[in-house]
PyMOL Python script that loads the backbone (N, CA, C, O; Angstrom):
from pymol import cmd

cmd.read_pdbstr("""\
ATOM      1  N   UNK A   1       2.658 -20.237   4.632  1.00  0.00           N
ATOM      2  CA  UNK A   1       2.721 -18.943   4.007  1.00  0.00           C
ATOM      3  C   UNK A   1       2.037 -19.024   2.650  1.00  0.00           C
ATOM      4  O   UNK A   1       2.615 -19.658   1.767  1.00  0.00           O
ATOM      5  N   UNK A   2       0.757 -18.392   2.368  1.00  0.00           N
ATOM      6  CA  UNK A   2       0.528 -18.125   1.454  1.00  0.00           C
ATOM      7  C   UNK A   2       0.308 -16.515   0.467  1.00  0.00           C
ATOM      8  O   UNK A   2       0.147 -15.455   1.072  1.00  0.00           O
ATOM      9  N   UNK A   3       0.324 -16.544  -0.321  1.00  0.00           N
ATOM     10  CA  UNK A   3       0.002 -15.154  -0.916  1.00  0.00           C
ATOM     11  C   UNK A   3      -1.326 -14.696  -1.494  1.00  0.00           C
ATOM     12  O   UNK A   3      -1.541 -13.605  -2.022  1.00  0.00           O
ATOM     13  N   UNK A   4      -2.290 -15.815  -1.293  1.00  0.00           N
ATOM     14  CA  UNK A   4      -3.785 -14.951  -1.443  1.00  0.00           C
ATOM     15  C   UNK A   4      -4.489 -14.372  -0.726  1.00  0.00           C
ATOM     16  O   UNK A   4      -5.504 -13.896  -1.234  1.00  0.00           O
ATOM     17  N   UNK A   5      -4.261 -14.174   0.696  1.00  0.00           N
ATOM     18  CA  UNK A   5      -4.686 -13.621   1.733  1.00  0.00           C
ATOM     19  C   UNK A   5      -4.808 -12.404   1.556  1.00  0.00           C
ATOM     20  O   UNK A   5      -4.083 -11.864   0.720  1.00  0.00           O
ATOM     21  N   UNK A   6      -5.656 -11.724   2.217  1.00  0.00           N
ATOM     22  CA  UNK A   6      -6.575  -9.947   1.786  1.00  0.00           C
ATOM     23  C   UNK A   6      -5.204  -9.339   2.250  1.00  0.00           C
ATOM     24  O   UNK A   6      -4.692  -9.714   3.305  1.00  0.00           O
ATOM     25  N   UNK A   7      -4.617  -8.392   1.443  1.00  0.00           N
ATOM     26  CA  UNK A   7      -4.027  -6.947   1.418  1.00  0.00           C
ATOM     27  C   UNK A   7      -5.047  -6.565   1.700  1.00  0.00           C
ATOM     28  O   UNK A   7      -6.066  -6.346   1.044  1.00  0.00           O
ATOM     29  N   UNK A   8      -4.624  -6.406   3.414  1.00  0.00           N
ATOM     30  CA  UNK A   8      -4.851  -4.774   4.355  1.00  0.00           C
ATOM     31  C   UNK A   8      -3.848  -4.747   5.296  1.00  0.00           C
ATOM     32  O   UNK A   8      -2.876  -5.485   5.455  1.00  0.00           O
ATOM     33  N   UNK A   9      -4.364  -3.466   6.089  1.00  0.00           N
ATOM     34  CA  UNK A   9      -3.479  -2.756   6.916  1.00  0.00           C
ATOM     35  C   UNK A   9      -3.239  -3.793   8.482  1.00  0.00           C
ATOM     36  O   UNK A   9      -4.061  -3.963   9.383  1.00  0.00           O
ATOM     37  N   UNK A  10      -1.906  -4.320   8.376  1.00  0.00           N
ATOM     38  CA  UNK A  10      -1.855  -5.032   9.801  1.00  0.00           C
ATOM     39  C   UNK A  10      -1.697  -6.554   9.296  1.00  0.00           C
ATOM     40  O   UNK A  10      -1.679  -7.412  10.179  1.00  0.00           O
ATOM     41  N   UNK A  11      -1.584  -6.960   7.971  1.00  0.00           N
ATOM     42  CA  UNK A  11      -1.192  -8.191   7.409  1.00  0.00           C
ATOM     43  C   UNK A  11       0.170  -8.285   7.896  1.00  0.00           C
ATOM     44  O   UNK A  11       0.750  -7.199   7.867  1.00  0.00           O
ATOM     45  N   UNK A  12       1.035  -9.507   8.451  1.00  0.00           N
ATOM     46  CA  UNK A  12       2.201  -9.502   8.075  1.00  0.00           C
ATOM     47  C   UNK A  12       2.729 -10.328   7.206  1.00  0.00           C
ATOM     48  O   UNK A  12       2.403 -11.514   7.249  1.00  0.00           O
ATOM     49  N   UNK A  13       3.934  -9.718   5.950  1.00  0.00           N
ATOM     50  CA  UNK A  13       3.988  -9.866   4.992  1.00  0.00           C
ATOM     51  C   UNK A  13       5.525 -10.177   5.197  1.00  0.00           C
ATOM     52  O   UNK A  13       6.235  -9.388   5.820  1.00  0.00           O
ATOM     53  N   UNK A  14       6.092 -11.528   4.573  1.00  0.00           N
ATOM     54  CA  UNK A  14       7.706 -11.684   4.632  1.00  0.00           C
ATOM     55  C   UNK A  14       7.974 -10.631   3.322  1.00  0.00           C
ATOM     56  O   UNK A  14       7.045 -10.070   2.743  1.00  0.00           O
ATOM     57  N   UNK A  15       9.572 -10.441   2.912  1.00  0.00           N
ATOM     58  CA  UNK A  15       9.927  -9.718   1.892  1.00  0.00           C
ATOM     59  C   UNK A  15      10.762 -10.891   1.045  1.00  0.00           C
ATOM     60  O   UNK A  15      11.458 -11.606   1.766  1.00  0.00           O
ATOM     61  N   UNK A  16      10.786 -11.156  -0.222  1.00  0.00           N
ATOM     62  CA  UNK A  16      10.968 -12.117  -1.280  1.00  0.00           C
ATOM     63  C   UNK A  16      12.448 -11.555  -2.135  1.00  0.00           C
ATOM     64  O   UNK A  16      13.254 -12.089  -2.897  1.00  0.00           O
ATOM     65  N   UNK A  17      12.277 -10.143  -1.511  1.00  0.00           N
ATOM     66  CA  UNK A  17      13.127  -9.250  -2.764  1.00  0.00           C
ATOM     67  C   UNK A  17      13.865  -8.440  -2.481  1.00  0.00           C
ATOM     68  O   UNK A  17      13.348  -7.699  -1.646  1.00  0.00           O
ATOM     69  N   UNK A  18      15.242  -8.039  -2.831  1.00  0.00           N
ATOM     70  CA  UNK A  18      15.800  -6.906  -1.801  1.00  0.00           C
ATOM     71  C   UNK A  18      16.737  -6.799  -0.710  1.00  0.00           C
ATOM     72  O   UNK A  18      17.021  -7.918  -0.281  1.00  0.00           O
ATOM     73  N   UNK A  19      17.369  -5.780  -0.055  1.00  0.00           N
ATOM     74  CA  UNK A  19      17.911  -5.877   0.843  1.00  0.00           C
ATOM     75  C   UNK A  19      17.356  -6.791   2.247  1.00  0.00           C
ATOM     76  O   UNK A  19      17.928  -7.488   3.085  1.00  0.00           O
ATOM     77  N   UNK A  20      16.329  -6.493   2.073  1.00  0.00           N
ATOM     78  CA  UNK A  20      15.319  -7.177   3.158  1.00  0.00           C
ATOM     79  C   UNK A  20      15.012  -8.536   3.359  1.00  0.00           C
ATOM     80  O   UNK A  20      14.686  -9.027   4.440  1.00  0.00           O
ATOM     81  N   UNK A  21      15.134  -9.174   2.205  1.00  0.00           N
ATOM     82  CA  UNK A  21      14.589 -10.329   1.948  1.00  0.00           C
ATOM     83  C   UNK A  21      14.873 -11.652   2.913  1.00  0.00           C
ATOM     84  O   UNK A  21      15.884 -12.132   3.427  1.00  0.00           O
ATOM     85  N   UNK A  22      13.616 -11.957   2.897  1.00  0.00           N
ATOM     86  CA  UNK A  22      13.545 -13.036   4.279  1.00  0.00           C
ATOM     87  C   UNK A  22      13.166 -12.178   5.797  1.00  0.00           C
ATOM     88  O   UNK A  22      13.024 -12.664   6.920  1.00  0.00           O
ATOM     89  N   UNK A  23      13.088 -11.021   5.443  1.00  0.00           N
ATOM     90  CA  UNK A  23      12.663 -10.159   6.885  1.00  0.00           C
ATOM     91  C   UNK A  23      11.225 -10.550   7.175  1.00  0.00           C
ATOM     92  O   UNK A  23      11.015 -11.742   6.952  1.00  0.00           O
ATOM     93  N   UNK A  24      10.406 -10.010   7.520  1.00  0.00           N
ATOM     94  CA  UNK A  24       8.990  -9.914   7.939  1.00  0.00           C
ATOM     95  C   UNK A  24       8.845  -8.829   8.515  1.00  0.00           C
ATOM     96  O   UNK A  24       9.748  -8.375   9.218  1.00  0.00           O
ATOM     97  N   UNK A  25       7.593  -8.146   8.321  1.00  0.00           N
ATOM     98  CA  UNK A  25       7.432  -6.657   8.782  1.00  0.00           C
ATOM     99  C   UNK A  25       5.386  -6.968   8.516  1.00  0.00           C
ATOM    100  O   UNK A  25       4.711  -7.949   8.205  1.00  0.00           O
ATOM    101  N   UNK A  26       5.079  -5.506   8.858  1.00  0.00           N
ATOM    102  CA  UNK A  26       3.872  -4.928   9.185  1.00  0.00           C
ATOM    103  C   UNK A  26       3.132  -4.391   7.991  1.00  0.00           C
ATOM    104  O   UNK A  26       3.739  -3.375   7.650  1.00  0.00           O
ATOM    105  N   UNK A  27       2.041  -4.608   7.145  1.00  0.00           N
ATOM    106  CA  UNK A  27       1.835  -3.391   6.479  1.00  0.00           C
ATOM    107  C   UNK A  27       1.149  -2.449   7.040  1.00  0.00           C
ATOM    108  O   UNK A  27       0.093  -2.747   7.598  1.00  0.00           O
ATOM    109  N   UNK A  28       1.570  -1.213   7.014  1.00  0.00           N
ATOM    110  CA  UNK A  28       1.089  -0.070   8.087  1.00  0.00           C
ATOM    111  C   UNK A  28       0.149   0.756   7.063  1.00  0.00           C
ATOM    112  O   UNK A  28      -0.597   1.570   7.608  1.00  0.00           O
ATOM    113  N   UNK A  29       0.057   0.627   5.170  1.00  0.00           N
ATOM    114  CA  UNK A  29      -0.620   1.423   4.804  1.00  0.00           C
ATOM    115  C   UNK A  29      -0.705   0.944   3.306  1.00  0.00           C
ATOM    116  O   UNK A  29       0.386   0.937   2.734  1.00  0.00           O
ATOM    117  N   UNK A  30      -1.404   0.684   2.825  1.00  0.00           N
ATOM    118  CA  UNK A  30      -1.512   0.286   1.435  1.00  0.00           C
ATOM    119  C   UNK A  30      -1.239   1.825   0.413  1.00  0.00           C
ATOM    120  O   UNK A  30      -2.260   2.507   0.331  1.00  0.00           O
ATOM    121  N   UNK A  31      -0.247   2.283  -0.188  1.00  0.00           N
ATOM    122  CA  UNK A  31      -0.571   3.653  -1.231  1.00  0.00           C
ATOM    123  C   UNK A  31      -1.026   3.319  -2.666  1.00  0.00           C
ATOM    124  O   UNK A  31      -1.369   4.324  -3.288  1.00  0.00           O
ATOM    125  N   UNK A  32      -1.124   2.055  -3.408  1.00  0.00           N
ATOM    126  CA  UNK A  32      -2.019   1.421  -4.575  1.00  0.00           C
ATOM    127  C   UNK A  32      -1.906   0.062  -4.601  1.00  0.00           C
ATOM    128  O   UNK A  32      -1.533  -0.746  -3.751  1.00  0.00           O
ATOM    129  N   UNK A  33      -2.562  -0.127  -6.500  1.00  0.00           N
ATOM    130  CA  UNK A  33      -2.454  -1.391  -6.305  1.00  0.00           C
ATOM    131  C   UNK A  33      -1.402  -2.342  -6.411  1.00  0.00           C
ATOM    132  O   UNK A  33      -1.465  -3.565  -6.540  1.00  0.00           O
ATOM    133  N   UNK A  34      -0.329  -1.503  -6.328  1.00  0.00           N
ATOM    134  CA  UNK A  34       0.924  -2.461  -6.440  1.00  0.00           C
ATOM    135  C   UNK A  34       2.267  -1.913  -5.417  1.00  0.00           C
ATOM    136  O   UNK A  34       3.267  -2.629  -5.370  1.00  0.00           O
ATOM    137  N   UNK A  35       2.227  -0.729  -4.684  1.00  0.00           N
ATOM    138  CA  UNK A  35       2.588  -0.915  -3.281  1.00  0.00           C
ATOM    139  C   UNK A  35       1.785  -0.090  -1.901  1.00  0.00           C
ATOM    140  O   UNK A  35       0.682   0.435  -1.750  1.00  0.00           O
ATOM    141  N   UNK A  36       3.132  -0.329  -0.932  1.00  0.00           N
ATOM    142  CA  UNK A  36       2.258  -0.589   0.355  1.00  0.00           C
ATOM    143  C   UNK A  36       3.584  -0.093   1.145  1.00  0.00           C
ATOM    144  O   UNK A  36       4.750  -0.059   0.751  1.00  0.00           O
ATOM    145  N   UNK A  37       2.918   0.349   2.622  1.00  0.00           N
ATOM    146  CA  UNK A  37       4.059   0.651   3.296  1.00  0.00           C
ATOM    147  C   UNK A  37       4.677  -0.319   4.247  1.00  0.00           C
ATOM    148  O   UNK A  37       3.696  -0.686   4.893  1.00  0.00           O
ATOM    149  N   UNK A  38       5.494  -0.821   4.622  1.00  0.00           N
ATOM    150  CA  UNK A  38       5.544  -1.395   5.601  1.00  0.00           C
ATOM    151  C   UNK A  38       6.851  -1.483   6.765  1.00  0.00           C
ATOM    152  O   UNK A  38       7.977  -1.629   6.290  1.00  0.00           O
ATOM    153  N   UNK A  39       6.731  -1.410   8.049  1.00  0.00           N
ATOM    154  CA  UNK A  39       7.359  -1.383   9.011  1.00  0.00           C
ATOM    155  C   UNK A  39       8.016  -2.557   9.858  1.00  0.00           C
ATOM    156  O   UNK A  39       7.630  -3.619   9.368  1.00  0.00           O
ATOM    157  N   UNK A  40       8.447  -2.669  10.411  1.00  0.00           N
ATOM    158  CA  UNK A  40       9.634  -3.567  11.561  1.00  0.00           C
ATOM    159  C   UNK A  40       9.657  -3.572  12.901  1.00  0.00           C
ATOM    160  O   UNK A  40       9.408  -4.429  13.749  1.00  0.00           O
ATOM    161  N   UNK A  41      10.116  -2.089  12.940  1.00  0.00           N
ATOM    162  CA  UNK A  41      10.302  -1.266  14.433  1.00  0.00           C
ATOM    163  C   UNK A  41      11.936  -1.405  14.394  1.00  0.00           C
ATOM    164  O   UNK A  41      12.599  -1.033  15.362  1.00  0.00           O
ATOM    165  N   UNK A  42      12.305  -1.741  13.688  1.00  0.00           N
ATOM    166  CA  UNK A  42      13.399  -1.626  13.869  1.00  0.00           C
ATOM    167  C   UNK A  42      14.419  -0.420  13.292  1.00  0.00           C
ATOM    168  O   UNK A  42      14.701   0.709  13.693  1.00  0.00           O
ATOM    169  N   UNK A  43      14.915  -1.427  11.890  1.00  0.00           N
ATOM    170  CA  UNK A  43      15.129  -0.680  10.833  1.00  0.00           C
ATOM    171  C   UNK A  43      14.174   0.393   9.914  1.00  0.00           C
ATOM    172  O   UNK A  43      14.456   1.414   9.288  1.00  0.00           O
ATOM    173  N   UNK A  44      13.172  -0.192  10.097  1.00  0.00           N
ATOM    174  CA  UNK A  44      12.016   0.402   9.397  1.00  0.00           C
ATOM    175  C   UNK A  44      11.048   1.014  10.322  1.00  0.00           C
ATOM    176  O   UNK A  44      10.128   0.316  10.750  1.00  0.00           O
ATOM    177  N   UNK A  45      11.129   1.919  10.581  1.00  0.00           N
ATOM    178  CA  UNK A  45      10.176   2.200  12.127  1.00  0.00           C
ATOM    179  C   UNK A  45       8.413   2.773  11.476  1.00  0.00           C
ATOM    180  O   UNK A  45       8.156   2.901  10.279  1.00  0.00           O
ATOM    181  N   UNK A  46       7.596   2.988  12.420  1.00  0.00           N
ATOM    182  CA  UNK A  46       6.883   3.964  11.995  1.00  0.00           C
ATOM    183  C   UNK A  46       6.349   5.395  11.712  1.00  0.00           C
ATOM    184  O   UNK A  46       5.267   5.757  11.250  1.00  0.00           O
ATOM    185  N   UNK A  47       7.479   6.131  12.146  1.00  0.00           N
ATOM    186  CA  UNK A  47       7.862   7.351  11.393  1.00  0.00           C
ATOM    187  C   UNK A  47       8.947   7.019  10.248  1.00  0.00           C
ATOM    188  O   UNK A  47       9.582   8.016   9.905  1.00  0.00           O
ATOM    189  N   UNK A  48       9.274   5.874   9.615  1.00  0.00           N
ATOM    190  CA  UNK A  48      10.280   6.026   8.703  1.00  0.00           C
ATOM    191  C   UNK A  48       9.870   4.646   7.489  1.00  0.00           C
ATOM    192  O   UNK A  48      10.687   4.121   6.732  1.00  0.00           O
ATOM    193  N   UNK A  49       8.812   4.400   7.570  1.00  0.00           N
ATOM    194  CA  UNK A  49       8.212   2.926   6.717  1.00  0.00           C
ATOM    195  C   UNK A  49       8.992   2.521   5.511  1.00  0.00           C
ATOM    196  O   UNK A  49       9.807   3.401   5.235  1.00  0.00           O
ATOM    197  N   UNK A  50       9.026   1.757   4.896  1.00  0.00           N
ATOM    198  CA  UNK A  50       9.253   1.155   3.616  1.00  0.00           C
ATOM    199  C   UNK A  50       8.082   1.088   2.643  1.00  0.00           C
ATOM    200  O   UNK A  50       6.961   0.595   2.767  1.00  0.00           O
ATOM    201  N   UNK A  51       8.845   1.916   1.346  1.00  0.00           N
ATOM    202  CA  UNK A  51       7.838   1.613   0.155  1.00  0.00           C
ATOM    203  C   UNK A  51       8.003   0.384  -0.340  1.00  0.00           C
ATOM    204  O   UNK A  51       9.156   0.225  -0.740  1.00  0.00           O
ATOM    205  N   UNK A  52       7.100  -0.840  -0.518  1.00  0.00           N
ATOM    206  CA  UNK A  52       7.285  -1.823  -1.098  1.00  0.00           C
ATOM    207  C   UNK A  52       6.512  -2.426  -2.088  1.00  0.00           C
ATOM    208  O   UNK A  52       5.344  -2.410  -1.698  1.00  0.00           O
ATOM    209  N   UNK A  53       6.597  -2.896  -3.069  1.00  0.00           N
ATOM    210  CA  UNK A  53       6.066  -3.499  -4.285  1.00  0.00           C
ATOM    211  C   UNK A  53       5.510  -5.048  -3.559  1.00  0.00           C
ATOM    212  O   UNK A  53       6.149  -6.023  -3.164  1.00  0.00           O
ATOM    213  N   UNK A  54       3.913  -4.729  -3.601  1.00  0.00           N
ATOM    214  CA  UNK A  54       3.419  -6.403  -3.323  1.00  0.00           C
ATOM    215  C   UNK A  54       3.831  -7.246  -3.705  1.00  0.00           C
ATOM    216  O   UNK A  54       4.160  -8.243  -3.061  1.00  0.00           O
ATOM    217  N   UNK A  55       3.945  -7.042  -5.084  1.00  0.00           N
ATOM    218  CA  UNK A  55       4.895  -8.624  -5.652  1.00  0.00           C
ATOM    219  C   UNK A  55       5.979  -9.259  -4.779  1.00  0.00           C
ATOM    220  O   UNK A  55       5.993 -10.478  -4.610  1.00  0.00           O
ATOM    221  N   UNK A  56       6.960  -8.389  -4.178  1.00  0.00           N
ATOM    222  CA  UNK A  56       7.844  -8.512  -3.328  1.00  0.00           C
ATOM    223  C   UNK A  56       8.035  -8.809  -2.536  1.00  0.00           C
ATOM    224  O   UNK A  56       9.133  -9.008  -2.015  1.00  0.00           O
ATOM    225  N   UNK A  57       6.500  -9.018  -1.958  1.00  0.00           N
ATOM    226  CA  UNK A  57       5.933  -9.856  -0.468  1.00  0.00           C
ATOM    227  C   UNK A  57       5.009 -11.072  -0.660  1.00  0.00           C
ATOM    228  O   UNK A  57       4.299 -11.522  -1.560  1.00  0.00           O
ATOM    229  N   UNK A  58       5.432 -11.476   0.920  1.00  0.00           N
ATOM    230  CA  UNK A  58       4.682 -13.296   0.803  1.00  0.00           C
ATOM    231  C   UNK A  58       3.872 -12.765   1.976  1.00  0.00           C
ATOM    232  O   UNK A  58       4.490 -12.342   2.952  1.00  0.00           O
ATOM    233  N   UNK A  59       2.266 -12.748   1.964  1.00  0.00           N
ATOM    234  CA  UNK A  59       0.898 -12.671   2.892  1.00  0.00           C
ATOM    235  C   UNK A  59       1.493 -13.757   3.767  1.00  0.00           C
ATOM    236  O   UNK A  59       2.260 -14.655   3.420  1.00  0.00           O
ATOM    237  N   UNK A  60       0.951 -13.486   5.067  1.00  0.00           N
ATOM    238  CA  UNK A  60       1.032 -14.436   6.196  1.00  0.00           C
ATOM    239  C   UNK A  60      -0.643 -14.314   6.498  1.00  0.00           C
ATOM    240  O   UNK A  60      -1.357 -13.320   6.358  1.00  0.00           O
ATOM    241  N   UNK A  61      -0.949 -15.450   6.883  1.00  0.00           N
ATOM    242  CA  UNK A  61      -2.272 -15.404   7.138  1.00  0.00           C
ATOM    243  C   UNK A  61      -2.716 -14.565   8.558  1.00  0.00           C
ATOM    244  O   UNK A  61      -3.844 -14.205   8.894  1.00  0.00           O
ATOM    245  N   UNK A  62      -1.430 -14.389   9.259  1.00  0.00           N
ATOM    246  CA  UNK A  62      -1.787 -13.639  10.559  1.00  0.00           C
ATOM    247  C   UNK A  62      -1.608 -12.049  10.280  1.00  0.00           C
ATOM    248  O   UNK A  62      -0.984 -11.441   9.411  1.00  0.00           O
ATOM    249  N   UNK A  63      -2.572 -11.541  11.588  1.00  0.00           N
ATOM    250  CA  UNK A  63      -2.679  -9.930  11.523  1.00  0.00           C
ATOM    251  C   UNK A  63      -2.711  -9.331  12.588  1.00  0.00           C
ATOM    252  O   UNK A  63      -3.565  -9.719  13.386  1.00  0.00           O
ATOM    253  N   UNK A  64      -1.776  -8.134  13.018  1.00  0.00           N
ATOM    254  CA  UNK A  64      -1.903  -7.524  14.236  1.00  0.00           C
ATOM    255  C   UNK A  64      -2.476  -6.275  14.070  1.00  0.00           C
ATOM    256  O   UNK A  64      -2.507  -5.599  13.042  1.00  0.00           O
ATOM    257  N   UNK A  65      -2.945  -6.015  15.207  1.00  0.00           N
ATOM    258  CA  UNK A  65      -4.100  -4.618  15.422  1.00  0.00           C
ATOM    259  C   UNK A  65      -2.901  -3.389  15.114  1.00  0.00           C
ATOM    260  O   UNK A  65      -1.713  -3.524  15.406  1.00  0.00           O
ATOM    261  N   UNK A  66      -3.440  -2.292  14.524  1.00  0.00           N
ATOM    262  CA  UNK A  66      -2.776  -1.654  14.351  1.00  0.00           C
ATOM    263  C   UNK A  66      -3.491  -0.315  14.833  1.00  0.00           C
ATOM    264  O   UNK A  66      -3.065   0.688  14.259  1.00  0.00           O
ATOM    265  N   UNK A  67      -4.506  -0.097  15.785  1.00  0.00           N
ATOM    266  CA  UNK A  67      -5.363   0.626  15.770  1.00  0.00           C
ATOM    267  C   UNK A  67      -4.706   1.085  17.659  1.00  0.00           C
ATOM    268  O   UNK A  67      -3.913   0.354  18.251  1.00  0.00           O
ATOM    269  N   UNK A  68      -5.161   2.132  18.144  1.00  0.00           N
ATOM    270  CA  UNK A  68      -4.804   2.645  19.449  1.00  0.00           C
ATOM    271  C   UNK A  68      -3.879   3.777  19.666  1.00  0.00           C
ATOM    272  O   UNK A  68      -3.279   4.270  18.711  1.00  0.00           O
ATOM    273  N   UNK A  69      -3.705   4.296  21.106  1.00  0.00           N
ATOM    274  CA  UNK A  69      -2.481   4.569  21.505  1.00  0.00           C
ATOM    275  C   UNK A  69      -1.603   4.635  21.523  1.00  0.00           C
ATOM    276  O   UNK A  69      -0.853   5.587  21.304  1.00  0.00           O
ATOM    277  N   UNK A  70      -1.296   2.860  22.001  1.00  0.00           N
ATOM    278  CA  UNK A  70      -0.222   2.341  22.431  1.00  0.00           C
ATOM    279  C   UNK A  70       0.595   1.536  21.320  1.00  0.00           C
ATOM    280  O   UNK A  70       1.321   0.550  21.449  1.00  0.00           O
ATOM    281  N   UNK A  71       0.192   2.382  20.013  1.00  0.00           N
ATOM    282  CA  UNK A  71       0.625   1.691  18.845  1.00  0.00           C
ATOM    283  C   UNK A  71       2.323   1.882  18.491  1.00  0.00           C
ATOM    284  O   UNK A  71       2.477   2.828  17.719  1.00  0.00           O
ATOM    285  N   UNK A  72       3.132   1.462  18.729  1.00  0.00           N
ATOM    286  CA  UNK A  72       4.780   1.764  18.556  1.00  0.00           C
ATOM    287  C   UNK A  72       5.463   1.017  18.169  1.00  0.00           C
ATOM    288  O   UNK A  72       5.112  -0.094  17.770  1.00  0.00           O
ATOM    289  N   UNK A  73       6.695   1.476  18.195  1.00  0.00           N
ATOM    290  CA  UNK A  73       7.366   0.385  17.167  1.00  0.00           C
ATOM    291  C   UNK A  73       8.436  -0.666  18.348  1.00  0.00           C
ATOM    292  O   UNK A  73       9.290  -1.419  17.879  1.00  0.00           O
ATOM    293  N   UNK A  74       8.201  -0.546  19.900  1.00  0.00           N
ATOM    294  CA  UNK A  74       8.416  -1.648  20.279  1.00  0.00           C
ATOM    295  C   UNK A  74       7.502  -2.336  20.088  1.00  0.00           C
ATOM    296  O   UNK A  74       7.800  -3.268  19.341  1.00  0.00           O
ATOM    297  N   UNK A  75       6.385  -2.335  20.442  1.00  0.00           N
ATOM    298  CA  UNK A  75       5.006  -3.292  19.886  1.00  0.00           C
ATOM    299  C   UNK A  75       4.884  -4.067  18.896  1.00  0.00           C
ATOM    300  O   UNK A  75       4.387  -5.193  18.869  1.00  0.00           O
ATOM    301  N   UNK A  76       5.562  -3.170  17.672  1.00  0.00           N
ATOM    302  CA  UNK A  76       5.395  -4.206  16.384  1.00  0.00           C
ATOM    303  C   UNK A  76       6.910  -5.191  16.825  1.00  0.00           C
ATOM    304  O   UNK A  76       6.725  -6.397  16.662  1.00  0.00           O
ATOM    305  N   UNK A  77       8.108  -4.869  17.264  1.00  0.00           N
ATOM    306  CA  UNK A  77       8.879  -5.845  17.758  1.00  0.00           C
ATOM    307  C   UNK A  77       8.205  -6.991  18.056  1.00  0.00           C
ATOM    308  O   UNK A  77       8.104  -8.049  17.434  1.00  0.00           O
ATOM    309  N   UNK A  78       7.572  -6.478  19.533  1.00  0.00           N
ATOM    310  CA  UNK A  78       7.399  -7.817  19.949  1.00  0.00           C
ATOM    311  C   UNK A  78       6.471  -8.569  19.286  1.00  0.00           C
ATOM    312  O   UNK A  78       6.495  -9.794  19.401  1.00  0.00           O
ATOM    313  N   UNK A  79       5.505  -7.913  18.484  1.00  0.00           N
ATOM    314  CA  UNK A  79       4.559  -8.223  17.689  1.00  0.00           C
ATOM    315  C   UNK A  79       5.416  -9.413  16.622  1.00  0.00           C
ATOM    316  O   UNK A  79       4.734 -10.284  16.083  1.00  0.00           O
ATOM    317  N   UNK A  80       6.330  -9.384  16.476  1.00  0.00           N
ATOM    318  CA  UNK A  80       7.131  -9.666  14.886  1.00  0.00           C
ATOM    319  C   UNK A  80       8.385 -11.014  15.596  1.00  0.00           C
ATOM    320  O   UNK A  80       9.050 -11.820  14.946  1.00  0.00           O
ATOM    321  N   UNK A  81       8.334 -10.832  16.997  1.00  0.00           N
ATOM    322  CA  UNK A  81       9.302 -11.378  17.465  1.00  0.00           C
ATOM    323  C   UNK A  81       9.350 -13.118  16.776  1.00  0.00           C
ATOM    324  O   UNK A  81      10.163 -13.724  16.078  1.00  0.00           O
ATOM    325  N   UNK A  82       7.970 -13.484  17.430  1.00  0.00           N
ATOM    326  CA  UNK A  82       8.017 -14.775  17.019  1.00  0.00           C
ATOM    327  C   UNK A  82       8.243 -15.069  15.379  1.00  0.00           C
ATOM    328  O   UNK A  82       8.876 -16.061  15.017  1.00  0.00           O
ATOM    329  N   UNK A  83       8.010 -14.683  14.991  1.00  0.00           N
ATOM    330  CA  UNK A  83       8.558 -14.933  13.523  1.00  0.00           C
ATOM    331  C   UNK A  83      10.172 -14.531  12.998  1.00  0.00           C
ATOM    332  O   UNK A  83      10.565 -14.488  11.832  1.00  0.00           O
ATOM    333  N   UNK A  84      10.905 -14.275  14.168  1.00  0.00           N
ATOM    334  CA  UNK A  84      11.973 -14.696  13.786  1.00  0.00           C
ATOM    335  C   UNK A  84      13.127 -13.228  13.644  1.00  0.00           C
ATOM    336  O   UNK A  84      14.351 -13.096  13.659  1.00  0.00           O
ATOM    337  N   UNK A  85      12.051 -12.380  13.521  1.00  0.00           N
ATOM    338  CA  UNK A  85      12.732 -10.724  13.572  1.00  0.00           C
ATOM    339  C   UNK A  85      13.339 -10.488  15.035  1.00  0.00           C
ATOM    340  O   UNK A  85      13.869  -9.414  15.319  1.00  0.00           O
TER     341      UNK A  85
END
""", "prot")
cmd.dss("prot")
cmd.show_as("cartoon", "prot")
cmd.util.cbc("prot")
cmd.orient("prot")
């Protein structure tokens, strides 16, 4: 896990800070330079995202497509599974 990896959309990012912390989720939308939205599928779905402060997150070097259809929030589940969500 590092934290210099490019902020964009479809990074997954653990949470450092917060109720959340130690979760892992999706970023579904960057809104500046210091937060971002990000999702679960769970708790955090994608009609219902989290505002989060980058600082607050640890970059994972991996990234899932966030682009399609068939984009939902079982998807990001299983998407998220292996890491422990």
């Amino acid at each position: 896990m590092d934290s210099t990896f490019l902020l964009e959309r479809g990074r997954l990012a653990r949470a450092l800070a917060g109720r959340d912390k130690g979760e892992v989720f999706v970023i579904t939308e960057i809104l500046s330079k210091d937060y971002v939205l990000i999702a679960d599928g769970k708790r955090r779905s994608l009609r219902n995202p989290k505002k989060k402060k980058i600082k607050h997150l640890s970059l994972y070097k991996d990234k899932i497509i966030l682009d399609g259809d068939n984009l939902t929030d079982s998807y990001i589940r299983k998407m998220l599974k292996p890491y422990g969500n």
